[in-house]
C-alpha positions in Angstrom: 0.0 0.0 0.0 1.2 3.6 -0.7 1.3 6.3 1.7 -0.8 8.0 -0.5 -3.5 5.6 -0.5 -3.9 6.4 3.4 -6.6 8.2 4.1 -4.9 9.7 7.4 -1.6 11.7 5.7 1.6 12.6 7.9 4.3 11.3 9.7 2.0 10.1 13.0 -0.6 8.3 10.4 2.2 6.4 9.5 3.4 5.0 12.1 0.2 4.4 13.5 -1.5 2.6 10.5 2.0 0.4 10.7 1.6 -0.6 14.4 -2.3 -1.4 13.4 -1.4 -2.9 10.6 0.5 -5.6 13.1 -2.2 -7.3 14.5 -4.4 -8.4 11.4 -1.2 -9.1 9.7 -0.7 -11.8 13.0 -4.4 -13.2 12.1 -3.5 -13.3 8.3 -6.1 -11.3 7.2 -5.6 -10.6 3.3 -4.0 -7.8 2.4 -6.8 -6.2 0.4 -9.2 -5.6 3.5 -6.5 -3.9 5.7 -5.9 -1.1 3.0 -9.5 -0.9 2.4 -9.8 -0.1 6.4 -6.8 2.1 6.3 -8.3 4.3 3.3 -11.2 5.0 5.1 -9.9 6.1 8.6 -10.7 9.5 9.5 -9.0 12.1 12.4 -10.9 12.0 15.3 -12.5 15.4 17.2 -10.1 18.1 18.0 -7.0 15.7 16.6 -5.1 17.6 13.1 -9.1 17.8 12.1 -9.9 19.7 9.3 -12.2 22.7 10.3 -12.2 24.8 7.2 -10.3 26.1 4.2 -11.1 30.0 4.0 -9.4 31.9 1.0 -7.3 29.2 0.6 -6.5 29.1 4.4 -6.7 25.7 6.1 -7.5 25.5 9.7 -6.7 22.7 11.8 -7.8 21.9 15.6 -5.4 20.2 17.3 -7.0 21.1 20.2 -6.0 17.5 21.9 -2.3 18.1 21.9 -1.8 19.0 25.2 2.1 18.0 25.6 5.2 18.6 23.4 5.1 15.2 21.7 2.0 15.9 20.2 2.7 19.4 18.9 5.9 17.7 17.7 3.8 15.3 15.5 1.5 17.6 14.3 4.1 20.0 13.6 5.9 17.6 11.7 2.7 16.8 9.7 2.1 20.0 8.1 4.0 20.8 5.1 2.4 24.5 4.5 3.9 27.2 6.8 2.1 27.2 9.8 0.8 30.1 11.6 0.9 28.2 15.2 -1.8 28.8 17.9 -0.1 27.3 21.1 -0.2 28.1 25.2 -1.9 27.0 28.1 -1.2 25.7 31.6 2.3 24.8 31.2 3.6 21.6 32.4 7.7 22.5 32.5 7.9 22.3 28.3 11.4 21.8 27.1 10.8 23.5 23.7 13.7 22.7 22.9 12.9 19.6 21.6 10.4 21.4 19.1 12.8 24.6 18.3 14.1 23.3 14.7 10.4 22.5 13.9 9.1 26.0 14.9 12.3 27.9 12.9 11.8 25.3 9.8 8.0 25.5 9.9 6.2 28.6 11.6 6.0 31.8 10.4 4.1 33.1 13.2 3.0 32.4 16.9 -0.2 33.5 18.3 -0.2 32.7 22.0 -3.3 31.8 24.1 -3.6 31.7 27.3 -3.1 33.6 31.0 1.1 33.5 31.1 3.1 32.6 27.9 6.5 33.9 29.2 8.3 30.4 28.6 6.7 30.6 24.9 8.4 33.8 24.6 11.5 32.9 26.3 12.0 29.4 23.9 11.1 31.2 20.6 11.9 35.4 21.0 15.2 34.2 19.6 13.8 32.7 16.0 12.7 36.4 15.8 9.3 34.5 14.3 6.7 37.4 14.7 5.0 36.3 18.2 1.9 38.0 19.7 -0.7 37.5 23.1 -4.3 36.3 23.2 -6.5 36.0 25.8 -9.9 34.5 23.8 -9.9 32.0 21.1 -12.1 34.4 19.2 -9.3 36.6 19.5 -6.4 34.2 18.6 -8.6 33.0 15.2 -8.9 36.5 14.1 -5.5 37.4 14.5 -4.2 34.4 12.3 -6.5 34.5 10.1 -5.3 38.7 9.3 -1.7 37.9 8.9 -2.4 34.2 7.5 -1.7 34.3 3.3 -3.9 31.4 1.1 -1.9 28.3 1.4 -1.1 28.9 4.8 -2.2 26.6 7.6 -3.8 28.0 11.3 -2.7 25.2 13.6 -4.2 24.6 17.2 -1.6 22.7 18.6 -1.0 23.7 22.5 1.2 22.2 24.0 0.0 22.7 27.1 -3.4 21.7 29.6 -6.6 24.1 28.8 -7.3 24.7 32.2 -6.3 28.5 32.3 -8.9 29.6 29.7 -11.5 26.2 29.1 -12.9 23.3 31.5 -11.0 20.9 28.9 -9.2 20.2 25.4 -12.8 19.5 24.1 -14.3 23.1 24.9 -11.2 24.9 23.6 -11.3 22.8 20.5 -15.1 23.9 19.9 -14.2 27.1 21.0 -11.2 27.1 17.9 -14.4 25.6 15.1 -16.7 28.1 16.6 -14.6 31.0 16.1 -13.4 29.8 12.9 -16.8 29.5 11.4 -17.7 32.7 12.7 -14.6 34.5 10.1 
């Protein structure tokens, strides 16, 4: 099967259609029914789903990435340059581990959330243009103005919702909502 025959595309599709790809292999279940399964898969709620494509914009809620690994994935996904909507409750990020992907990938940062200091402090350097929001309505808005067609908006945390929403789930409807309302 090709990796273009996937219906899931990227880096973290990949590895996860291999490790599912294990088990019916095990059972020897033909070949032909396993990629008709993994054709059809489809993201799951608030995970790289595709909200909308406005002006040739794409926006994508990531909205269940709370930790590094995840961004890292979903970073690593997207091939457009990404204008990235991260923050949150921290949980002692090393973004160092992401910094390579930000400077190869982002060409701007729209933090949410109550204290982004350590998003600052990690990425000020990459002198990627980097600005504060407080509401998701706000944060949409403000990517979608500096956001060219072919661009991505990508809600990708990094961090626990807990400063701004009960839970990933409300701040991911929060991110459609405000994304439909453009």
């Amino acid at each position: 099967m090709t990796l273009e025959a996937l219906a899931k595309q990227g880096h973290p599709s990949v590895y996860d259609s291999l490790a599912a790809s294990i088990g019916p292999k095990i059972r020897e279940i033909r070949k032909e029914f396993i990629k008709e399964s993994f054709s059809g898969f489809q993201y799951v709620d608030h995970r790289l789903e595709s909200v909308a494509i406005i002006h040739g914009i794409e926006f994508i809620n990531d909205s269940k990435s709370s930790n590094l690994n995840a961004t890292w994935f979903a970073l690593e996904t997207i091939s457009k340059p990404i204008v990235w909507i991260v923050g949150g409750v921290e949980r002692d990020n090393d973004y160092g581990i992401i910094r390579n992907l930000v400077r190869c990938h982002v060409k701007a940062i729209i933090c949410l959330g109550l204290d982004n200091h350590r998003i600052h402090e990690a990425f000020d350097e990459l002198k990627i243009p980097m600005t504060d929001r407080i509401t998701m309505e706000d944060a949409v808005q403000t990517a979608y103005s500096i956001s060219s067609k072919g661009d991505t908006v990508l809600l990708s945390p990094a961090c626990a919702s807990f400063d701004l929403f009960k839970n990933y789930e409300e701040r991911g409807f929060a991110f459609r909502n405000a994304v439909k309302n453009l």
